[in-house]
N, C-alpha and C positions, 0 to 999 in steps of 0.2 A: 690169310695171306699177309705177308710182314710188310710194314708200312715203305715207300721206296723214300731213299733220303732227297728233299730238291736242293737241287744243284743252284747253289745262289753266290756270284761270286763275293769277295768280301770286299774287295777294293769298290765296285760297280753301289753294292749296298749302300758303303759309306756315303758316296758321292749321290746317291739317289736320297736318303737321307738325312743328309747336313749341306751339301753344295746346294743341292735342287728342290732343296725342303719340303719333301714329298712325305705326307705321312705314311706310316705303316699299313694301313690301310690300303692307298693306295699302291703301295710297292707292292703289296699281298695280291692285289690283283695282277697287277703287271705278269707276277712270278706262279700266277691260278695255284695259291697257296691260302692258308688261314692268315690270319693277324696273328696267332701265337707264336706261329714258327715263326714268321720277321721277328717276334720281339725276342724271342730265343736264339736266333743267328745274330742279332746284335748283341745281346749277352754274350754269345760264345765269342763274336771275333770281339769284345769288349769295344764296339765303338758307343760310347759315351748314349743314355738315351733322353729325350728329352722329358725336362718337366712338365705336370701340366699346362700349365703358361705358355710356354713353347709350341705345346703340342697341339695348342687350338689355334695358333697363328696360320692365316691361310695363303701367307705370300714370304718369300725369304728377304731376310733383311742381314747385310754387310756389315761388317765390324768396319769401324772408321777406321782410313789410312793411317794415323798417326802421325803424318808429316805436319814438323811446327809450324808453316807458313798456310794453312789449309788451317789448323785448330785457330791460329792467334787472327785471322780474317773473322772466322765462324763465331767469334768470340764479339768482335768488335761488333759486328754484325746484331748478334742477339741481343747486346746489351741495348744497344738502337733501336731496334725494330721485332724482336721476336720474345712468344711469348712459350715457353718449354716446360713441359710438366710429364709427370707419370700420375696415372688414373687411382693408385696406389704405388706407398711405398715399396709392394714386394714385385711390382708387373716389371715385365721383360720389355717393353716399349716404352721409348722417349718419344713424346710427341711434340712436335714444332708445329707451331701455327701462327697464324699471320690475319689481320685483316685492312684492306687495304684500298683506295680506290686507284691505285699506283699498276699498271698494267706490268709495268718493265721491274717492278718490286715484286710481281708475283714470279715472273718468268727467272728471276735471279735468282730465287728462292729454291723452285723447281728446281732450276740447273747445279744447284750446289747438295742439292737431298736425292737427286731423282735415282743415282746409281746406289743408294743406299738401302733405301727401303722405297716402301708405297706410295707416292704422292695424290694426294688428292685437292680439286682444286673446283670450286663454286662459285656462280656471279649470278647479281641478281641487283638491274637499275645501277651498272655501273660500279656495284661493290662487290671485290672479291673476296673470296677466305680461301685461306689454304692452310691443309694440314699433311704435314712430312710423318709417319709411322719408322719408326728407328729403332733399331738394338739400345742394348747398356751403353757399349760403348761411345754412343753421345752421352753419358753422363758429365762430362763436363759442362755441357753447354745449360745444366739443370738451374744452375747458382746464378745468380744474377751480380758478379761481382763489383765492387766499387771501388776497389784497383784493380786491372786487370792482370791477370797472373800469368805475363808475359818473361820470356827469359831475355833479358835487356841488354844482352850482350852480343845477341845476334838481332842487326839492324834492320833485316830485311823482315822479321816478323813484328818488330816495333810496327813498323811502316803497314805489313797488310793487317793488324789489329787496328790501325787509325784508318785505313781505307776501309775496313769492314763497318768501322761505325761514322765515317764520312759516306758511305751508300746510304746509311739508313736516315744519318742526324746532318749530315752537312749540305753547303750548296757553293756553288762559283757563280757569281754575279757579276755583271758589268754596271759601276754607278757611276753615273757622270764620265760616262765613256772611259772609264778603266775598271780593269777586271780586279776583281776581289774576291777573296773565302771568309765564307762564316759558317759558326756550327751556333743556334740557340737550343738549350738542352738546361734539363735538371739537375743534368747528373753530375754535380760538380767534381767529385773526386775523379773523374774519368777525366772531367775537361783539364783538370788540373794535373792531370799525369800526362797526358796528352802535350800541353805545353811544357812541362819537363824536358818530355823526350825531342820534341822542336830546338830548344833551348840548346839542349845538348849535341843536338845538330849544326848549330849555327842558323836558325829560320828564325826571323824576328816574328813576332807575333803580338798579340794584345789578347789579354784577359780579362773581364769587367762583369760585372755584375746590372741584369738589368732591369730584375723584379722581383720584389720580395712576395713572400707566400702570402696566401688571401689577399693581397692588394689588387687593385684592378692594372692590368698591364694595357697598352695603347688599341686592343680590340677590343676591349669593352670586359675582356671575361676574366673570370679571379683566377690566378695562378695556384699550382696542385700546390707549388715548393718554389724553393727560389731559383730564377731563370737566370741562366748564365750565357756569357756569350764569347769566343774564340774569335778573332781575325787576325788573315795574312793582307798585307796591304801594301806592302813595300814587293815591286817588281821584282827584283833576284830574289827575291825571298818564296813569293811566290811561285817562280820557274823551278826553283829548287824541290818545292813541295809537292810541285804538279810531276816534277818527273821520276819523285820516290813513291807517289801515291797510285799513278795511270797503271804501275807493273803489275797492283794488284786488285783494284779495280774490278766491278763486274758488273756496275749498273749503267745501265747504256745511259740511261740523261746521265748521268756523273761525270761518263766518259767523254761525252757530246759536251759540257758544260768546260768539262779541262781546257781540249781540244780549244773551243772559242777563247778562253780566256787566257791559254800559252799564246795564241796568235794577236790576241790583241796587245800581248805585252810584247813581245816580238815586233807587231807595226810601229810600235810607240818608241821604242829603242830602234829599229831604221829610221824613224821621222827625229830623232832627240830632241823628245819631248821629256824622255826619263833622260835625271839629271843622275 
C-alpha cells in the first residue's frame, strides 16, 4: 500500500518553526508524522533549518528592534551596570547578567529583556542575580565600549545613552537643601564624552578627578582605577538635564530622585533664592 502524502501547510510549518520555535519533533507530533518528513517538508518549501545551536534552544528568542533610542539607552546602561558575554565564541546566545542588591535595578532589567528572550531571576538574603538569554542580535551590547558609539547627531539618543548609564552610575541629591547630580565612575572616557555632549548642549557641569588608583579613597578601600566624578550644580542647568534625561529614564529611584530635585529647584526659584 503506497505511502499517503501529509498534508502539512507551508506557511503554518514556518510559523510553528521559526515564530513559535517548536522543534521538529514536536511539530512531527502535532502533524502524527516522523521527524523526517518535517525535516523534508522544510527542505522542500526551503524554509531555512536550524543549526545545532539553535536546535537545542528550548524557548524563542527575538531579534532586537533596531530602534537607535532603545540600542543607545541599552548601551549606557551595560556599560554601568551589566555584565554580557557568550559561553563561546560560536553559541547563538548573548547572555546579560546582572547582580545586584537594587530591587528596582532587577525589575528594569527584566522590563528591558523580558519580551526578548528568557529571563531568569534569583534572590537569596536580599541579593539578587539576574540573567536575560538573547539572540546574536544583542551583539552589540557584547563590547564594553570606552566611547560610546552613539550617532551624535541625533540628540535624543545622546540623551537616552546618558540616562541609560545615569540608571546604573548616577544619583540626584539634595545637599544643604539644594538638589544636585553626580556620577562617581571609572570609566573616564564615557565621563568625558558624557560632558562633551552637555557642553554642546549648553549644561554647565564639572569634571574632576577624585582618586587615583591603589590609593586609599575616603571609605577606607583601594581604588580598582582612577575615580572620576561628573556634577550638575547650577539650577537651569540642572532643569535642563532633568528634562532631557526623565523622557528616557526607566529606573524608578532615578525617576523618584528627578522628580524631588526638579521640585526643589522650582521652590527655590518661587522663593528667589536662585539668583
Amino acid at each position: 500500500m503506497p505511502n499517503i502524502r501529509k498534508n502539512i501547510d507551508k506557511k503554518e510549518l514556518k510559523v510553528l518553526y521559526w515564530q513559535k520555535y517548536w522543534s521538529a519533533h514536536k511539530i512531527a507530533t502535532k502533524f502524527d508524522c516522523t521527524y523526517s518528513t518535517i525535516i523534508n517538508r522544510l527542505k522542500e518549501y526551503k524554509i531555512p533549518l536550524k543549526n545545532s545551536s539553535l536546535a537545542r534552544q528550548r524557548y524563542l528568542k527575538k531579534d532586537f528592534s533596531g530602534d537607535g533610542v532603545e540600542k543607545a539607552y541599552l548601551l549606557g546602561f551595560r556599560i554601568g551596570d551589566l555584565n554580557v558575554y557568550k559561553t563561546n565564541p560560536r553559541a547563538e546566545t548573548v547572555i546579560v547578567r546582572c547582580h545586584t542588591t537594587d530591587k528596582n535595578q532587577i525589575i528594569l532589567i527584566k522590563n528591558c529583556f523580558k519580551n526578548y528572550g528568557k529571563v531568569t531571576i534569583s534572590e537569596r538574603k536580599g541579593h539578587f542575580h539576574i540573567n536575560c538569554f538573547l539572540n546574536k542580535s544583542f551583539s552589540f551590547l557584547l563590547k564594553k565600549f570606552k566611547k560610546p558609539p552613539i550617532n551624535v547627531k541625533i540628540t535624543k539618543e545622546i540623551f537616552a545613552f546618558i540616562a541609560g548609564y545615569t540608571d546604573a552610575e548616577g544619583n540626584f541629591i539634595l545637599n544643604q537643601g539644594k538638589a544636585r547630580f553626580k556620577i562617581d565612575c571609572y570609566d573616564k572616557g564615557v565621563l568625558f564624552w558624557i560632558a562633551s555632549k552637555l557642553k554642546s548642549q549648553g549644561i554647565k557641569h564639572k569634571i574632576r578627578q577624585l582618586g587615583e588608583k591603589d590609593k586609599e579613597y575616603y571609605n577606607g578601600r583601594k581604588l580598582n582605577s582612577d575615580l572620576w566624578r561628573l556634577n550638575i550644580n547650577f539650577a537651569n542647568d540642572l532643569l535642563n538635564f532633568i528634562s532631557e534625561i526623565i523622557k528616557h529614564s526607566k529606573h524608578k529611584k532615578r525617576i523618584s530622585q528627578m522628580k524631588i530635585a526638579k521640585n526643589n529647584v522650582l521652590q527655590r526659584l518661587a522663593q528667589g533664592t536662585i539668583k
